[in-house]
C-alpha positions as CSV (number, residue, x, y, z in Angstrom):
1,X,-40.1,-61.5,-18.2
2,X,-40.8,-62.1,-14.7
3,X,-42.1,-59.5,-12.3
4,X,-39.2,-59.6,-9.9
5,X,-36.9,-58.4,-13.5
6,X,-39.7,-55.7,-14.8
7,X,-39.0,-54.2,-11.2
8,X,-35.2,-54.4,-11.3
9,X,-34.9,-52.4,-14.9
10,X,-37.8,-49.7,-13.7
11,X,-35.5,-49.0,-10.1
12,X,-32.8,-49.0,-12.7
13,X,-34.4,-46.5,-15.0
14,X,-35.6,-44.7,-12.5
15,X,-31.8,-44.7,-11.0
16,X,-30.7,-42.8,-14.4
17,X,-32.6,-40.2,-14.2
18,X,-31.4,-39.3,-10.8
19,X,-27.6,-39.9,-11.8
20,X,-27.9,-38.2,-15.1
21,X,-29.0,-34.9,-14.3
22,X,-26.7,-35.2,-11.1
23,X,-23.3,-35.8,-13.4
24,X,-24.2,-32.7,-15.4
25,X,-24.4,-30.3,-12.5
26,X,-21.4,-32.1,-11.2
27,X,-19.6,-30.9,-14.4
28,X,-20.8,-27.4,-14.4
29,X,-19.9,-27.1,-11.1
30,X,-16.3,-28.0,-11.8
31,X,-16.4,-26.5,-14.9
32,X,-17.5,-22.7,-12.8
33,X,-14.5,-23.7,-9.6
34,X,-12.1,-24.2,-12.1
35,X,-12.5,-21.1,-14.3
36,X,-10.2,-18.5,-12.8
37,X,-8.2,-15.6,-14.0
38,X,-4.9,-17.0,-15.5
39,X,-3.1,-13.6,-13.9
40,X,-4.0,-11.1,-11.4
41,X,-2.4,-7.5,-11.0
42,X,-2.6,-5.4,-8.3
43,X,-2.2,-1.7,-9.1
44,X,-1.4,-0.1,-5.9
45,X,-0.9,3.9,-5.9
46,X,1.1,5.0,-2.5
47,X,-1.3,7.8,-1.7
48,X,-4.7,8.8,-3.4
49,X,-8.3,9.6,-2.4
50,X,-10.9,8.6,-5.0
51,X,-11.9,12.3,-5.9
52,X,-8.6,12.8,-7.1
53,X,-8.9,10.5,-10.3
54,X,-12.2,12.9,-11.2
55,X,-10.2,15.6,-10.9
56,X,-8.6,16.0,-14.4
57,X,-11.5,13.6,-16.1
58,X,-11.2,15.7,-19.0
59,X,-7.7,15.8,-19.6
60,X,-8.1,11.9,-19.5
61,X,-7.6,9.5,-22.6
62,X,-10.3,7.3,-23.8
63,X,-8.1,4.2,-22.7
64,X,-6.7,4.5,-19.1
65,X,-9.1,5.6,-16.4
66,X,-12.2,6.1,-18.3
67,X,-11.7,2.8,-19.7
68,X,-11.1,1.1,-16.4
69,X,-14.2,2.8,-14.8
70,X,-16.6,2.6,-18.2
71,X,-16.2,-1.3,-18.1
72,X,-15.3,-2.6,-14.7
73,X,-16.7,-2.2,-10.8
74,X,-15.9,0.9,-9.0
75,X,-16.5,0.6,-5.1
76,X,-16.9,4.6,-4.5
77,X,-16.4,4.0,-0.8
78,X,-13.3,2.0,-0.2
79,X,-11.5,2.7,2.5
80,X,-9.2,1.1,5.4
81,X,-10.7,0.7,9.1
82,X,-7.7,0.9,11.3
83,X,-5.6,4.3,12.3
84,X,-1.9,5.3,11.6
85,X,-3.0,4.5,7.8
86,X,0.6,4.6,6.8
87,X,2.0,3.3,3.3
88,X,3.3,-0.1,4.9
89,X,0.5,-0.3,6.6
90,X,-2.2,-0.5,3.6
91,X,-0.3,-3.1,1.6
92,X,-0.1,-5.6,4.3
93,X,-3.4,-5.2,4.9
94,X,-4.3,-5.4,1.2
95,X,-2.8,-9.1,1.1
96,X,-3.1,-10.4,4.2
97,X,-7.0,-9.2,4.7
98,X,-6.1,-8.7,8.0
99,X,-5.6,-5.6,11.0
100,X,-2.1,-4.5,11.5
101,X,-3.1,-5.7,14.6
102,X,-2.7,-9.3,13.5
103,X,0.0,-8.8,10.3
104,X,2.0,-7.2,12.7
105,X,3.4,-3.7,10.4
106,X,2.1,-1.1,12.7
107,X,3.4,1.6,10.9
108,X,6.9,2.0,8.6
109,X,8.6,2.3,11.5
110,X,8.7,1.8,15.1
111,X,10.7,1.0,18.4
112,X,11.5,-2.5,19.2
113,X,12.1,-2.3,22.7
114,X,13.6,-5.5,23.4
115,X,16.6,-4.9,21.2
116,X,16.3,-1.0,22.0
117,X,16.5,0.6,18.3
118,X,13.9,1.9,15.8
119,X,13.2,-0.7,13.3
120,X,12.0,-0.1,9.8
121,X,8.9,-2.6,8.9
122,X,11.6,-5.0,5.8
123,X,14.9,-4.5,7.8
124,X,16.4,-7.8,7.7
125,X,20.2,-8.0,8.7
126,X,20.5,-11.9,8.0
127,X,19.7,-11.1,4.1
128,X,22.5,-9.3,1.7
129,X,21.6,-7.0,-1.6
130,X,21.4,-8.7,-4.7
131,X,22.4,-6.7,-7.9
132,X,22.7,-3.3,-6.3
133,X,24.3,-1.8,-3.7
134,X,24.7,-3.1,0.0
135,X,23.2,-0.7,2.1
136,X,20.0,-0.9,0.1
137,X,19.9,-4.9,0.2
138,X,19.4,-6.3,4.0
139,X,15.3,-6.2,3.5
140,X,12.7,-8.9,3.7
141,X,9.0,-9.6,4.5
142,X,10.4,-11.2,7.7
143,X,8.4,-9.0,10.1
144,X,5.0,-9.8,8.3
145,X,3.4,-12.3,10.6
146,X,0.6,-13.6,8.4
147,X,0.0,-15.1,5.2
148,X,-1.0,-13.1,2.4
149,X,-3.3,-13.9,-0.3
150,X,-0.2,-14.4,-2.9
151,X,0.8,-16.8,0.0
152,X,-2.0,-19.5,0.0
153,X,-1.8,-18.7,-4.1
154,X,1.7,-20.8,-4.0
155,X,0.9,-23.3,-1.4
156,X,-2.4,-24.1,-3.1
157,X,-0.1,-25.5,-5.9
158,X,3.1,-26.3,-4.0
159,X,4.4,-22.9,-5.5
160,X,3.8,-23.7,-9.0
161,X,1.9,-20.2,-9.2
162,X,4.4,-17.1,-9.6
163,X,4.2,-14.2,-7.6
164,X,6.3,-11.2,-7.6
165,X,6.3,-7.3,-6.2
166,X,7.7,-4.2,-8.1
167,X,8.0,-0.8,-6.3
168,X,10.6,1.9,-6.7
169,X,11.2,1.6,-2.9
170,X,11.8,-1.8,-1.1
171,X,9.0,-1.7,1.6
172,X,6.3,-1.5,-0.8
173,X,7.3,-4.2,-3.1
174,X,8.1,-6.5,-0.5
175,X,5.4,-6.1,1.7
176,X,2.8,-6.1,-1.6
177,X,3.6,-9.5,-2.7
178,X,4.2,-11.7,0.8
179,X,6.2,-13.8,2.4
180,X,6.7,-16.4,-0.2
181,X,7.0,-14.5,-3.8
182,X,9.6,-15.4,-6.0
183,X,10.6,-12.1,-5.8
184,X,10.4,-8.4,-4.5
185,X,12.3,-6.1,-7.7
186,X,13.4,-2.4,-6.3
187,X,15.4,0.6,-7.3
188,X,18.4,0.7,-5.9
189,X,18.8,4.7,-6.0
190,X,22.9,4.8,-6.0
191,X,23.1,3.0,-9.7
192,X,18.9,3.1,-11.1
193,X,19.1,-0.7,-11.6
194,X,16.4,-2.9,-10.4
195,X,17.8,-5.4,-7.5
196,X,16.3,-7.6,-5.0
197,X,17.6,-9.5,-1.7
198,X,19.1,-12.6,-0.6
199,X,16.0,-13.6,0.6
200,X,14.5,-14.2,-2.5
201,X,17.4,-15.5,-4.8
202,X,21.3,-15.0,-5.0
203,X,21.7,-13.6,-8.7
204,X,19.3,-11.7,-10.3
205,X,18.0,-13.5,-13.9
206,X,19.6,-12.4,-17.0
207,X,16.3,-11.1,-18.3
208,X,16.5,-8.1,-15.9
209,X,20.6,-7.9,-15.8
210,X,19.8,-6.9,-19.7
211,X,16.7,-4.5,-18.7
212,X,19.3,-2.8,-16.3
213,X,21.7,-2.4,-19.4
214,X,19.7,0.0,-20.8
215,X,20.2,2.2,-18.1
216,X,16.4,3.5,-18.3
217,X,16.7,5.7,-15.2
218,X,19.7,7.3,-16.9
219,X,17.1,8.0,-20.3
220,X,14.7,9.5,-17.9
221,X,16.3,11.9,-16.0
222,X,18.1,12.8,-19.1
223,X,15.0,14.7,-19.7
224,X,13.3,18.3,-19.5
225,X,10.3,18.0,-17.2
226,X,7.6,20.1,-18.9
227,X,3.8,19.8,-18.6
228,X,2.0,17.7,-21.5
229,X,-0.5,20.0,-21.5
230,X,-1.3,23.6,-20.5
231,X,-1.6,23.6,-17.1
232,X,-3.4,27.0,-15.1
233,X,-2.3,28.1,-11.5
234,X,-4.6,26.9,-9.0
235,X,-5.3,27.3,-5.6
236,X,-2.3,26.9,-3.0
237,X,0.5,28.8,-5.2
238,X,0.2,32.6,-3.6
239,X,3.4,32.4,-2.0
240,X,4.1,32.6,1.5
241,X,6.4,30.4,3.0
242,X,8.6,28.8,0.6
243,X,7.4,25.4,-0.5
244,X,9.6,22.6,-0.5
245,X,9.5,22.5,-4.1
246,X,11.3,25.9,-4.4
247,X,14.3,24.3,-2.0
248,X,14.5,21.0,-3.8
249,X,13.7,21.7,-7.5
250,X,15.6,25.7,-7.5
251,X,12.5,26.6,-8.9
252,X,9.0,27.7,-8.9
253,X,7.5,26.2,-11.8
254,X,8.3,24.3,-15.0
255,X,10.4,23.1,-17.0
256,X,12.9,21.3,-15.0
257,X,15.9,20.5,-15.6
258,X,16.3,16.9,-14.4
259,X,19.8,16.1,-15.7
260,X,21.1,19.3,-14.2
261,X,19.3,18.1,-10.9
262,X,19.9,14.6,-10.7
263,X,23.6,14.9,-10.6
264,X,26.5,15.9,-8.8
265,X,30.3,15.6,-7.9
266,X,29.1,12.5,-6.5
267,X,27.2,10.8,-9.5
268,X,23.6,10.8,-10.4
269,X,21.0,10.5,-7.8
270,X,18.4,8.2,-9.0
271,X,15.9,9.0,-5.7
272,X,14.8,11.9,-8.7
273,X,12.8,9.5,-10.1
274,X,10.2,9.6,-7.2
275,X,9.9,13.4,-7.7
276,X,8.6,13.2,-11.2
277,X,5.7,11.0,-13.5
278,X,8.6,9.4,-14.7
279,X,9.1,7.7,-11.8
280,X,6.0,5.5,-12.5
281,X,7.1,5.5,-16.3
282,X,10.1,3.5,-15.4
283,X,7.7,1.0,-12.9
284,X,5.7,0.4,-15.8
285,X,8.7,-0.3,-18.0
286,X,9.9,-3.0,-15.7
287,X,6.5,-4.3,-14.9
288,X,5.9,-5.4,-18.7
289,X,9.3,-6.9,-18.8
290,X,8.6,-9.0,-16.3
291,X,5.3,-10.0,-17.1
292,X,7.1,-11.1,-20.6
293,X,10.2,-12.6,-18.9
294,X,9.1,-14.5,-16.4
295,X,5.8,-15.4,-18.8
296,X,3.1,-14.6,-16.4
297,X,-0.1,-16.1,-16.8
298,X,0.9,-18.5,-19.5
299,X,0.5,-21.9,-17.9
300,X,-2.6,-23.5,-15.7
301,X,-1.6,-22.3,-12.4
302,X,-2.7,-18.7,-11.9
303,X,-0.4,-16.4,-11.1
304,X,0.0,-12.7,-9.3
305,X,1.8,-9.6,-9.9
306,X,1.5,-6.0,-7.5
307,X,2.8,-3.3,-9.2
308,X,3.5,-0.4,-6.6
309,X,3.7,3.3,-8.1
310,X,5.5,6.0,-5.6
311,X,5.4,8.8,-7.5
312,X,1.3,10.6,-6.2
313,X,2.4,11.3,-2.5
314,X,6.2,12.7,-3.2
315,X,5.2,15.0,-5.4
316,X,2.2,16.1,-3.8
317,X,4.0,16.6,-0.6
318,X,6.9,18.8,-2.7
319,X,4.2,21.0,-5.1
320,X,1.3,20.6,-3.6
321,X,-2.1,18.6,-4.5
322,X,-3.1,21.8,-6.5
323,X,0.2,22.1,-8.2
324,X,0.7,22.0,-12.0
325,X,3.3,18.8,-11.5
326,X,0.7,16.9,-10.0
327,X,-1.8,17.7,-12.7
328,X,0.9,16.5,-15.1
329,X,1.6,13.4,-13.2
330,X,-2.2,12.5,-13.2
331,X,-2.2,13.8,-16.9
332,X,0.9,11.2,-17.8
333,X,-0.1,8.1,-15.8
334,X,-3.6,8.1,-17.2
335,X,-1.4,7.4,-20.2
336,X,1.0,5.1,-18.9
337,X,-2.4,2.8,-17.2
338,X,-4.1,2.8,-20.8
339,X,-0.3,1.5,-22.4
340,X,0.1,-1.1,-19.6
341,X,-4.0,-2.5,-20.0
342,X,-3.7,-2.8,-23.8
343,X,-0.5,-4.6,-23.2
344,X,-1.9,-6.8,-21.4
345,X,-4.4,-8.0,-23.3
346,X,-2.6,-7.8,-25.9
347,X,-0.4,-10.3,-24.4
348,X,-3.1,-12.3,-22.7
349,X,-6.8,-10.9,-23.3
350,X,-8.9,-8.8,-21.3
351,X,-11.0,-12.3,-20.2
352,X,-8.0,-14.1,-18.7
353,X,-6.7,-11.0,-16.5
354,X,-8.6,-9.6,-13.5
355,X,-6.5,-6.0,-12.3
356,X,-7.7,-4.2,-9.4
357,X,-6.7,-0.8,-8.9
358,X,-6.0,0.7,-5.7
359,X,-3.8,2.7,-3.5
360,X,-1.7,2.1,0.2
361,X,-3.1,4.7,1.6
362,X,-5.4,7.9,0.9
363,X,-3.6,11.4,1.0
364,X,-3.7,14.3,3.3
365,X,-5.4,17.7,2.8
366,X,-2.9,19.7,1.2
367,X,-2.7,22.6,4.4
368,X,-1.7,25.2,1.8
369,X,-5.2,25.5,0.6
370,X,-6.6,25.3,3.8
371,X,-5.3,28.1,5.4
372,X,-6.3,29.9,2.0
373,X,-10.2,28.6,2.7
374,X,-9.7,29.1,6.3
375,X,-10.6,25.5,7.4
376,X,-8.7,24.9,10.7
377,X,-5.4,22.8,10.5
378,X,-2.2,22.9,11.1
379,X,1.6,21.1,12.0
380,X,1.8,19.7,15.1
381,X,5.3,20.2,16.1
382,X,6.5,16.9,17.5
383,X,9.8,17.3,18.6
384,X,8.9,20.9,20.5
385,X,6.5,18.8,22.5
386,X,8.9,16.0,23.2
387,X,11.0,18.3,24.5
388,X,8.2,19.8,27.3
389,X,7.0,16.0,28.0
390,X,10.6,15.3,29.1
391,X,11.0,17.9,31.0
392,X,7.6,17.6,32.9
393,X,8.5,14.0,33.7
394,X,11.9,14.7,35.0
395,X,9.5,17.2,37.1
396,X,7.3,14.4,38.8
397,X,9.5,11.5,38.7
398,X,13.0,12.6,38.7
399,X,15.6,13.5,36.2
400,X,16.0,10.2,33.8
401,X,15.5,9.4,30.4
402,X,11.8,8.4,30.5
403,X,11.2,8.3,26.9
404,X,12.8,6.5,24.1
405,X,11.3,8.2,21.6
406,X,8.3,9.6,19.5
407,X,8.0,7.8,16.5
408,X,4.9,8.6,14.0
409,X,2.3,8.8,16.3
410,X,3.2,6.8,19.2
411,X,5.1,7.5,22.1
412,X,7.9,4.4,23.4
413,X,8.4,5.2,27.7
414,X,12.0,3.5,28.9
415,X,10.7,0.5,30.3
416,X,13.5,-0.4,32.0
417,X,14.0,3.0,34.1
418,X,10.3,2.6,34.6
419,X,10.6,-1.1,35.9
420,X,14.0,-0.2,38.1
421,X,12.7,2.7,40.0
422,X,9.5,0.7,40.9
423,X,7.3,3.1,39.1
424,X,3.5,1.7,37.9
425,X,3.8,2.0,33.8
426,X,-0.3,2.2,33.7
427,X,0.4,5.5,35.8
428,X,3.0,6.9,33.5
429,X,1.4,6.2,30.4
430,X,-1.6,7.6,31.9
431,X,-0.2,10.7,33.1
432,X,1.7,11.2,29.3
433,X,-1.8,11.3,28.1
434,X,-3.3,13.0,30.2
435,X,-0.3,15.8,29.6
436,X,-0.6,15.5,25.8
437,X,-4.3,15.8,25.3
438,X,-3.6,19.6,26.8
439,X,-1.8,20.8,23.8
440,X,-3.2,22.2,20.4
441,X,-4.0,19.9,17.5
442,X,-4.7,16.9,19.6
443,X,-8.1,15.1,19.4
444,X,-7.4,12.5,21.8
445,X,-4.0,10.7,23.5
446,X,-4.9,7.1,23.9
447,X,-3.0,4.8,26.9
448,X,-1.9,1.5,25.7
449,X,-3.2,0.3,29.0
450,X,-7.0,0.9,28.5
451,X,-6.8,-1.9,25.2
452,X,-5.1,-4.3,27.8
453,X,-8.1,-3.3,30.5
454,X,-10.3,-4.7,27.5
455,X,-12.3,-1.5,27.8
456,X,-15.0,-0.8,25.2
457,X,-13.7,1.1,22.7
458,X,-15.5,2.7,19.8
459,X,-14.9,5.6,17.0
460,X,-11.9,6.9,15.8
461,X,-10.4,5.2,19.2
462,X,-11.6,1.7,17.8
463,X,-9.7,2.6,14.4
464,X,-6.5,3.1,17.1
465,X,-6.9,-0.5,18.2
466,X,-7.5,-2.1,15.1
467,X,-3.7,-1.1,14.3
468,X,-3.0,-1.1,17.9
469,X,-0.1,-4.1,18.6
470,X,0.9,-5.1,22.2
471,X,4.4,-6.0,20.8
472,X,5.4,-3.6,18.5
473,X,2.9,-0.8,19.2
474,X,3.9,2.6,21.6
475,X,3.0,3.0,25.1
476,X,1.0,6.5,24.1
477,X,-0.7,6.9,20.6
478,X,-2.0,10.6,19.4
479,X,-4.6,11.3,17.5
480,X,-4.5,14.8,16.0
481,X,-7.8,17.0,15.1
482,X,-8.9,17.2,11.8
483,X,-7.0,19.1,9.4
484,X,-3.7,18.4,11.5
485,X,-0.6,16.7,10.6
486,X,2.9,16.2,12.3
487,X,5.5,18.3,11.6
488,X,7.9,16.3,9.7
489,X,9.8,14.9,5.8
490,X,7.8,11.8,6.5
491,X,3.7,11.8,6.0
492,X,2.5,10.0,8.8
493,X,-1.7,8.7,8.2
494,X,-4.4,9.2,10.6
495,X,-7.4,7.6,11.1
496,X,-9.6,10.2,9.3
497,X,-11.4,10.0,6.0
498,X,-8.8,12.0,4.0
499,X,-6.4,9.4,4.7
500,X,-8.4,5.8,5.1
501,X,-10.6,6.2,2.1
502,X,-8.9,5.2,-1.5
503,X,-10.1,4.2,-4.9
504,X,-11.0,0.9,-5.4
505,X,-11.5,-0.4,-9.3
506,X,-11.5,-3.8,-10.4
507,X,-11.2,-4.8,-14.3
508,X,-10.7,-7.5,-16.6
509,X,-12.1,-11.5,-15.8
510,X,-15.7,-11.4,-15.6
511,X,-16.1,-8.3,-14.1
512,X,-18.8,-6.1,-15.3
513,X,-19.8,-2.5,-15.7
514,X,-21.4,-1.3,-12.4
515,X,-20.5,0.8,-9.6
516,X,-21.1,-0.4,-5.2
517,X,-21.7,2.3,-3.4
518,X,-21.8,0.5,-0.1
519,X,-18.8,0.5,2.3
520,X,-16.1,-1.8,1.7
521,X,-13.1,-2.4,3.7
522,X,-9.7,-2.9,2.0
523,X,-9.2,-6.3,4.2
524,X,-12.1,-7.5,2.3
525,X,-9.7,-7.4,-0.9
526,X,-7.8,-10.2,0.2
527,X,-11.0,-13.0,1.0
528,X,-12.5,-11.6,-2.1
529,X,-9.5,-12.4,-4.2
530,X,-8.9,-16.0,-2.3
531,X,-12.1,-16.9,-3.4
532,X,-12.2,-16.1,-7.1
533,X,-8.9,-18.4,-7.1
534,X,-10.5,-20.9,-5.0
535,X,-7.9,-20.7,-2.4
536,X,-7.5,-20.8,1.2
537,X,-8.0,-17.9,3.3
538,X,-4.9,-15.8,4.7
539,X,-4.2,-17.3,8.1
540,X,-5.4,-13.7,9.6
541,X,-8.4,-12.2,7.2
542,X,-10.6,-10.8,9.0
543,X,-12.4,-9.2,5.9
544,X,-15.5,-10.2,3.9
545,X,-16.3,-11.6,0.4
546,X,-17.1,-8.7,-2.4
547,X,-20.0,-10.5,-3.6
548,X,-21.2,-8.0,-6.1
549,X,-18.5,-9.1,-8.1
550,X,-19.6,-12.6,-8.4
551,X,-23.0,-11.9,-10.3
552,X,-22.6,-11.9,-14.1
């Protein structure tokens, strides 16, 4: 053989060594992108700290929390970096990995002054019910501005992927699951059936007109509410004023007599379900069928599923965080969480489902036991100061109606009086401020007009901007001391640890057994997520990668 061919087949050789190795790698490589979980489930409490899951560890089974915690990744310090931490609030931010800044849902509710009204965050008037009554229909995810997660999960396949929210109330299964689920599954509280809007389809499926045949709400509050286990008074029950409880439930402690309450001249009132553990037992109930129905997780596309219980913050807010009932609710959703993870994987196995457990929101101190302990606190009593605010104004500027309202934490001014009698709104808002900082329970009262100066801002007033809107936010926003709350049936959040910092557990697909004690934001649920599907980011994330949960 010739030299020039000796050198040709040793370049060649040499060649297949290179491109040998290479192809291998190549295939691992696709081999490790393309291994993702065939479902994910998002577990989302409305309102829980992380010390309250410890709190009855020994009243636990083997199967639901302990289990969740002995084999997957706790993050001990989870929480959510923005103010006005409100139930809304958290779930956009959990799927969108963004600042309600950017998704847009400032809070559950607030003023939209162009149109002059209060707004709730899914009011949709151009969509009709679906399955349940009509007043409880007209809501979307219309108001969300971003993509969520769920979102890029869909158009990564050309919505091959199914997605779909469950919550006893509409706001929280909507805004948990996007803008483009499939669908968004409530309880409509006039008839206990499961419905949905015209947004998402215009007849529910058969599989779920049969679920609501069994009437399941009916079964439930059919029942005697009595504790599972013996249950001792605790701190918070000496008496005083009359808790809620007393008013709602015509008692002071158990059993209750949900039948008896539930119904009326006027039929049964299904909003009982909130008020009790079954509230999340029905949840689960529908959850399962749907994850059978609608056979999630049974094809090549990956798909998602957020499962919204409502139950913690109602009945803490009725009894008390102290309180027997919640103790039982804990008691009975431990069980309820170890029923829905075995069937799951009995239905798919542990290694192709990856469940993160979470909650909207954290939860309040319950100001019972503080006055008991004597840590300071108290009600801020927002209508008594709305009241004095008016009149000072009508003092210094004239009689009008200078404000439209005070809604959460945030006050609205009247532009348009503002605007006609050629008064500066940066001196307004500044002078509301500088009048509300004066009273008792208020930390700081915060002009819109120093985020538009681009001032600095750090501390709890940074947490104020990152939910701070220029559209949709108030003209004044009030942050309250520590240990304060407003004085009203709705909880509104704060910016303070009670209320930012949540549990955050994830099980299942290749997570291990460890626990991250470094910070973690909740936005950095929705980057984290994008990437173990090896999807596009939400258009808005502004979170980071959890990369502990990447090392096997």
């Amino acid at each position: 053989m010739s030299l020039r061919g000796n050198y040709i087949i040793r370049i060649a050789f040499l060649g297949l060594l290179f491109i040998i190795p290479f192809n291998g790698n190549a295939q691992k490589t696709k081999r490790v992108l393309s291994s993702r979980p065939d479902l994910v489930v998002g577990l989302i409490l409305d309102q829980m700290r992380p010390d309250q899951i410890y709190k009855y560890w020994d009243k636990y089974t083997e199967n639901g929390f302990k289990k969740l915690l002995a084999n997957g990744t706790e993050i001990r310090h989870a929480s959510y970096n923005f103010y006005n931490t409100d139930i809304s609030t958290g779930n956009a931010a959990i799927i969108t990995g963004a600042l309600p800044s950017a998704h847009g849902i400032v809070s559950n509710e607030w003023f939209e002054l162009l149109n002059d009204k209060l707004v709730f965050c899914t009011d949709d008037p151009s969509v009709r019910a679906v399955g349940g009554s009509f007043e409880n229909g007209p809501y979307s995810p219309s108001k969300l501005l971003v993509s969520g997660f769920c979102d890029e999960l869909r158009f990564s396949n050309r919505g091959e992927s199914k997605v779909f929210g469950i919550s006893l109330e509409h706001s929280s299964a909507i805004l948990s699951s996007g803008q483009s689920a499939n669908a968004a599954f409530w309880l409509d509280y006039n008839t206990g059936e499961w419905m949905t809007s015209s947004y998402y389809m215009n007849e529910l499926p058969s599989w779920l007109k049969g679920f609501n045949d069994k009437k399941m709400g009916d079964v439930y509050l059919s029942r005697l509410w009595e504790p599972l286990l013996r249950v001792e008074k605790k701190l918070g029950k000496k008496g005083g004023e009359k808790r809620s409880s007393q008013q709602l439930f015509k008692s002071k402690t158990f059993p209750y007599n949900l039948d008896k309450l539930s119904n009326s001249k006027n039929g049964r009132d299904y909003s009982w379900l909130k008020f009790t553990p079954f509230g999340n037992a029905i949840t689960m109930d529908m959850s399962l069928s749907l994850i059978i129905e609608e056979k999630l997780g049974k094809d090549q596309y990956p798909d998602y599923l957020a499962v919204n219980f409502n139950t913690m913050g109602p009945v803490a807010e009725i009894f008390g965080q102290e309180s027997p009932e919640m103790e039982d609710v804990m008691i009975r959703f431990d069980i309820q969480l170890a029923h829905f993870i075995e069937s799951l994987e009995n239905l798919l196995g542990k290694k192709k489902v990856l469940v993160f457990l979470t909650a909207s929101r954290g939860m309040p101190k319950d100001q019972e036991v503080m006055q008991e302990i004597k840590l300071p606190g108290g009600l801020f009593d927002r209508q008594q100061v709305l009241s004095l605010l008016r009149s000072y104004l009508n003092i210094k500027y004239g009689n009008g109606k200078w404000i439209r309202g005070f809604f959460g934490n945030q006050i609205y001014l009247n532009r348009v009086l503002i605007e006609d009698s050629n008064k500066s709104l940066d001196e307004i808002r500044n002078q509301v401020a500088d009048f509300l900082v004066q009273f008792t329970g208020v930390s700081q009262a915060i002009s819109a007009s120093s985020f538009k100066s681009g001032n600095t801002v750090d501390g709890l007033e940074s947490m104020v901007y990152n939910g701070y809107s220029q559209k949709r936010s108030g003209d004044i926003l009030v942050v309250l001391k520590p240990g304060w709350r407003m004085k009203s049936e709705k909880n509104t959040g704060t910016g303070y640890s009670f209320d930012r910092n949540v549990p955050l557990i994830w099980y299942g697909w290749r997570i291990n057994p460890s626990v991250i004690y470094r910070r973690v934001n909740m936005s950095d649920i929705a980057p984290t997520i994008s990437l173990l599907l090896n999807i596009p980011l939400p258009d808005a994330s502004s979170g980071s990668t959890i990369m502990e949960l990447f090392r096997n």
